[in-house]
C-alpha positions as CSV (number, residue, x, y, z in Angstrom):
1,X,42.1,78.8,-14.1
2,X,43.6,79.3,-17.3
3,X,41.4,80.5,-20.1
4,X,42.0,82.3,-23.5
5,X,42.4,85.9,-23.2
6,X,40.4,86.1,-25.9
7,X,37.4,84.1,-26.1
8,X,37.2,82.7,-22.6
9,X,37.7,79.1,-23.7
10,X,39.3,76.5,-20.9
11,X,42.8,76.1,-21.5
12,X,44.2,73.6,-18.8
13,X,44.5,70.9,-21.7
14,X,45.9,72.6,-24.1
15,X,49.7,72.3,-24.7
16,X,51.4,75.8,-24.6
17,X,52.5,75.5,-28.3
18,X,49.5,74.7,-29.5
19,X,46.2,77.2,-30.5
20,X,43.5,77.7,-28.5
21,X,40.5,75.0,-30.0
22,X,38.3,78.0,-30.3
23,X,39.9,80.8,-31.4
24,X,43.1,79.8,-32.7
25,X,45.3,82.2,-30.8
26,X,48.5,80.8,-29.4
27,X,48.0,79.3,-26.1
28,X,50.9,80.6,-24.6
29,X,49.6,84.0,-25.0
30,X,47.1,83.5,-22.4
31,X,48.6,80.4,-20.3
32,X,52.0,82.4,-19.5
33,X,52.2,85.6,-17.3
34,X,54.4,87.6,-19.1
35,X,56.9,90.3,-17.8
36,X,57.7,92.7,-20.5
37,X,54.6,94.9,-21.9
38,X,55.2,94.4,-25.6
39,X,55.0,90.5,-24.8
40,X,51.4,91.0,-22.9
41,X,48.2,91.6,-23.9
42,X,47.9,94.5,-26.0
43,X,44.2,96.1,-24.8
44,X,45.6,95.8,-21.3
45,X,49.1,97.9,-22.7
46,X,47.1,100.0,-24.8
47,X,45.4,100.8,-21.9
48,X,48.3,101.7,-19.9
49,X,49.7,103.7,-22.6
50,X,46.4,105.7,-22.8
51,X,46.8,106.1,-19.2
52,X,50.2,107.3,-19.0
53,X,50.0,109.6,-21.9
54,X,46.7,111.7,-20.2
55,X,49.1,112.2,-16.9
56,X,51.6,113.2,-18.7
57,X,48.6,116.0,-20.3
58,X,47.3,116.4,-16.5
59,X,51.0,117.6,-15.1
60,X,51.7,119.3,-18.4
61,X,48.2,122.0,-18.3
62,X,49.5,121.9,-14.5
63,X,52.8,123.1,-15.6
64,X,52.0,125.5,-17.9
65,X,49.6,127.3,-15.3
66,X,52.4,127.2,-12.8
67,X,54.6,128.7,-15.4
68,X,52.7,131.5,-16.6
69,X,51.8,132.3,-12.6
70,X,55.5,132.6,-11.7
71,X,56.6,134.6,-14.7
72,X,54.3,137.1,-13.8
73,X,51.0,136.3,-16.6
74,X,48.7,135.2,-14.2
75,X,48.0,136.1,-10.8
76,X,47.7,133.4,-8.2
77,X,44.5,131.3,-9.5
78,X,43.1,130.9,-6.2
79,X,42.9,134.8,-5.2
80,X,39.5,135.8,-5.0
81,X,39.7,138.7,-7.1
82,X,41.1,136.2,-10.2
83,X,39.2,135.5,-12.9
84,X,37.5,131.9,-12.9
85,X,39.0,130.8,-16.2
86,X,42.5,129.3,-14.7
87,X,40.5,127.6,-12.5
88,X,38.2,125.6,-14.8
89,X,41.5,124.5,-16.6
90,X,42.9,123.2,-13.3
91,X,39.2,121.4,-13.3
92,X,40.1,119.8,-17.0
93,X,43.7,119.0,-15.7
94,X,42.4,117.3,-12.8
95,X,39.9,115.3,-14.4
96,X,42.9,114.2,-16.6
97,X,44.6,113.1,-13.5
98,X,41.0,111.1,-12.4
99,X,40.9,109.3,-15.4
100,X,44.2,108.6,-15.8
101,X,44.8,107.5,-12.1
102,X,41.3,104.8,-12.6
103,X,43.2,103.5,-15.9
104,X,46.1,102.9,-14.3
105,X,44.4,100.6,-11.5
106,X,43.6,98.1,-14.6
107,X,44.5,94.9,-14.4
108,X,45.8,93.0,-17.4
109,X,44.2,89.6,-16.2
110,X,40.8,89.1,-14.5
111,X,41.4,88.3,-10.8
112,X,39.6,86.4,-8.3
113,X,37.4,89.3,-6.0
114,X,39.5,89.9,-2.9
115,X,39.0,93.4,-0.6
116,X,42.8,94.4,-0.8
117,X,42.7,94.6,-4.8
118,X,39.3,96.4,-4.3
119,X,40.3,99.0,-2.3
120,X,43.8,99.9,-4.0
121,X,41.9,99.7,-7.2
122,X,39.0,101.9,-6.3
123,X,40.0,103.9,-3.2
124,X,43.7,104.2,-3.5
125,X,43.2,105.0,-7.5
126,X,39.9,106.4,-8.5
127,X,38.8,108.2,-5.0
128,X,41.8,109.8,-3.8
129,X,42.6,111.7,-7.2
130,X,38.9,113.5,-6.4
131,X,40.6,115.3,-3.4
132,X,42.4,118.6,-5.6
133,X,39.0,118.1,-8.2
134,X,37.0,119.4,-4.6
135,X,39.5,121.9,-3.4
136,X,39.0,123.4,-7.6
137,X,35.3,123.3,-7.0
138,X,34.8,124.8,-4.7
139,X,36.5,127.8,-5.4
140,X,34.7,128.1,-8.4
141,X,31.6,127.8,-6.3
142,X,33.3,130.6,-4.2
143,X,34.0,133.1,-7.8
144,X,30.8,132.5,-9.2
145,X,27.8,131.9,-6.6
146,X,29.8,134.1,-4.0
147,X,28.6,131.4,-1.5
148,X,31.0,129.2,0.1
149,X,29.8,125.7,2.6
150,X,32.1,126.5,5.8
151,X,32.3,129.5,8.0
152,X,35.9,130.3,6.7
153,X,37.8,131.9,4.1
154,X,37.7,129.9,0.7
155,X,41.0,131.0,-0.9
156,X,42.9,129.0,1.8
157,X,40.6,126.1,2.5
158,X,40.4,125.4,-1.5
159,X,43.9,126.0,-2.5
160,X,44.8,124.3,0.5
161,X,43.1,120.9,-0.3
162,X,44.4,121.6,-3.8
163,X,47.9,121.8,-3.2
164,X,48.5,119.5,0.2
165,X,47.6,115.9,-1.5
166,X,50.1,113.3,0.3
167,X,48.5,110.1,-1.0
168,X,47.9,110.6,-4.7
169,X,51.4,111.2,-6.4
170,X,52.6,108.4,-3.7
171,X,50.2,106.4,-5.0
172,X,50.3,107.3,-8.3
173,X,54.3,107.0,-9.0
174,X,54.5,104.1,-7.2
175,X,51.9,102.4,-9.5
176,X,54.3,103.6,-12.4
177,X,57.0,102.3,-10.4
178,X,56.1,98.9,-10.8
179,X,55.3,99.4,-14.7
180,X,58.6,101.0,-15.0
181,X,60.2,97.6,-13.9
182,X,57.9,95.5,-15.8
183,X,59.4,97.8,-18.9
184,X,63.0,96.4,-18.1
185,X,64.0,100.1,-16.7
186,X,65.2,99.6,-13.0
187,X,67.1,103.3,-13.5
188,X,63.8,104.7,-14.5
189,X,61.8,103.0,-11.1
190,X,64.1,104.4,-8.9
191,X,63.8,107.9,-10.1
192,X,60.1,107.3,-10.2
193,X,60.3,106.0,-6.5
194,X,62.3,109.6,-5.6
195,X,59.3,111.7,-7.5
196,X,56.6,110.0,-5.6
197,X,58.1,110.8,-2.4
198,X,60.0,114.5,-3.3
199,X,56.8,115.4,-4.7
200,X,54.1,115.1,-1.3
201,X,56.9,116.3,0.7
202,X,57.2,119.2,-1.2
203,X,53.2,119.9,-1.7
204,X,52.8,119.3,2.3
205,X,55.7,121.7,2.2
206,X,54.0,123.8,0.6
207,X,50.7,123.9,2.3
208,X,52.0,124.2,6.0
209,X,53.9,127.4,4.5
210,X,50.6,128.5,3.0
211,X,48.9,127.8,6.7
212,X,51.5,129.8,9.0
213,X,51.8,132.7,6.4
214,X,47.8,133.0,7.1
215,X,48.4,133.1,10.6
216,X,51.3,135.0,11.5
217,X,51.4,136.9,7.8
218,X,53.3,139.8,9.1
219,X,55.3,138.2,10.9
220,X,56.6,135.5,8.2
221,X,57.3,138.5,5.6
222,X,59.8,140.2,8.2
223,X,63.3,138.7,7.7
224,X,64.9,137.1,5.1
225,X,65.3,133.9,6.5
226,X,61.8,133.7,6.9
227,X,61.0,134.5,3.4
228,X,63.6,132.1,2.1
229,X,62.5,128.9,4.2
230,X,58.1,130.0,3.7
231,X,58.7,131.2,0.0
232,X,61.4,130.6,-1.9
233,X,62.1,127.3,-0.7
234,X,59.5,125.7,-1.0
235,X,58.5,126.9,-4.3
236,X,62.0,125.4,-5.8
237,X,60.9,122.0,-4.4
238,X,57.9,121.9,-6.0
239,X,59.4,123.8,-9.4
240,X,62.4,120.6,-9.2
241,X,59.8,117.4,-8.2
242,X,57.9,119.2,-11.0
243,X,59.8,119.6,-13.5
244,X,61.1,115.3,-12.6
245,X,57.7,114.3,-12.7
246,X,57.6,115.8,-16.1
247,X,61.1,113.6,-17.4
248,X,59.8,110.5,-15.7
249,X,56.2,110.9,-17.2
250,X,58.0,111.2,-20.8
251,X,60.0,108.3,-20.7
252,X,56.6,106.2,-18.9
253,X,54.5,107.2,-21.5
254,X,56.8,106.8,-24.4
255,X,57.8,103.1,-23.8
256,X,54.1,102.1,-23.0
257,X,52.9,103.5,-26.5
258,X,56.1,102.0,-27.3
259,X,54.8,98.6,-26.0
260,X,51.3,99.1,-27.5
261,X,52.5,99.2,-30.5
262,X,54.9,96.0,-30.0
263,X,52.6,93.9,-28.1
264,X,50.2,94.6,-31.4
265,X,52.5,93.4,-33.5
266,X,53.4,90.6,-31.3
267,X,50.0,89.3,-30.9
268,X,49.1,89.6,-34.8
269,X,52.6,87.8,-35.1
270,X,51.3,84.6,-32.9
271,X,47.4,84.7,-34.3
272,X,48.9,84.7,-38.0
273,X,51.2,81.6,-37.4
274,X,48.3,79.7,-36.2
275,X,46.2,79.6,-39.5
């Protein structure tokens, strides 16, 4: 049914060039679907752009620790003899990435209930982002309690859940994916599309490494053939999807704020000629 974005009023009799009878806002605004962001609504952009712009934070404080680790500041955040500090701004980082992620599942017009839009809105976007917030906790469980919930060493379950997350940056890019297109940027989606797949492969990567230099550690060190494909390797892939996700995340979150900003305009624009 089509009703006014604003006030809720029925608008299946009212011509598209003319106001909505209750509010006065250009019936267009809320009869037609539009493509482009800036022509949308703007809480719905604004949204987005909020959205886009905390990812961009979550990969950044990401970054940054990854940085400092390789170049030798930091020690490996998930040793056990590491101080608990790194680890609690992982926490922030990932909460970031939470809130971000449930943002982006917004959608700009109210649908109908269905099960497939609740479960790609709430599981695929809000629960699946909690998977590297539990592999953080509990390793600060681990450094500050000393207790740990399974039988088994905590620096590789945790880091493992931490750093072996298929789903969420599939999930996640792909959503911006389809934002990236709305935004007129079909260059943009495509590198988007290579991100969200270059960067699971490259944290599964990563974690099977992690797993088969626990079990066979002496044996992975000996040789450097080993040491390139279990260590060097894979840290490159992750460095390069890494550094991507950054690029991609810049140009997202610029044109969405971008957008905001138009849409705004836009929709003061259309309210103003009404009156």
């Amino acid at each position: 049914m089509a009703t006014c974005l604003r006030c809720g009023y029925d608008l299946r009799a009212t011509p598209l060039d003319s106001p909505c009878p209750e509010c006065g806002l250009a019936a267009h605004r809320s009869i037609i679907e539009h493509e482009h962001p800036k022509d949308s609504e703007p809480r719905w952009v604004q949204t987005i752009a909020v959205a886009s712009v905390m990812l961009l934070a979550s990969y950044l404080v990401a970054a940054l620790v990854a940085t400092l680790y390789i170049a030798g500041t930091l020690d490996d955040p998930f040793r056990v003899n590491y101080s608990v500090l790194s680890l609690w701004v992982l926490f922030a980082a990932g909460i970031l990435h939470l809130i971000a992620n449930t943002l982006l599942a917004a959608e700009e017009r109210y649908r109908a209930f269905s099960w497939p839009i609740f479960l790609r809105s709430c599981v695929l976007y809000m629960f699946l982002p909690l998977v590297p917030l539990v592999g953080v906790m509990l390793q600060i469980l681990f450094k500050t309690t000393g207790y740990f919930p399974w039988n088994s060493n905590p620096y590789l379950i945790s880091s493992t859940i931490c750093r072996v997350v298929l789903v969420c940056p599939i999930v996640t890019f792909l959503r911006l994916k389809g934002l990236a297109f709305r935004l007129s940027r079909p260059r943009l989606a495509e590198h988007i599309g290579i991100v969200a797949v270059g960067d699971a492969v490259s944290l599964v990567y990563v974690g099977l490494c992690q797993l088969l230099r626990w079990d066979s550690y002496s044996h992975i060190l000996l040789g450097y053939v080993a040491g390139f494909f279990f260590a060097l390797l894979p840290l490159a892939l992750v460095m390069l999807f890494s550094l991507w996700s950054l690029f991609v995340l810049f140009e997202v979150s610029g044109n969405f704020v971008e957008s905001a900003r138009q849409a705004r305009i836009n929709w003061i624009t259309d309210d103003a000629a009404r009156r």
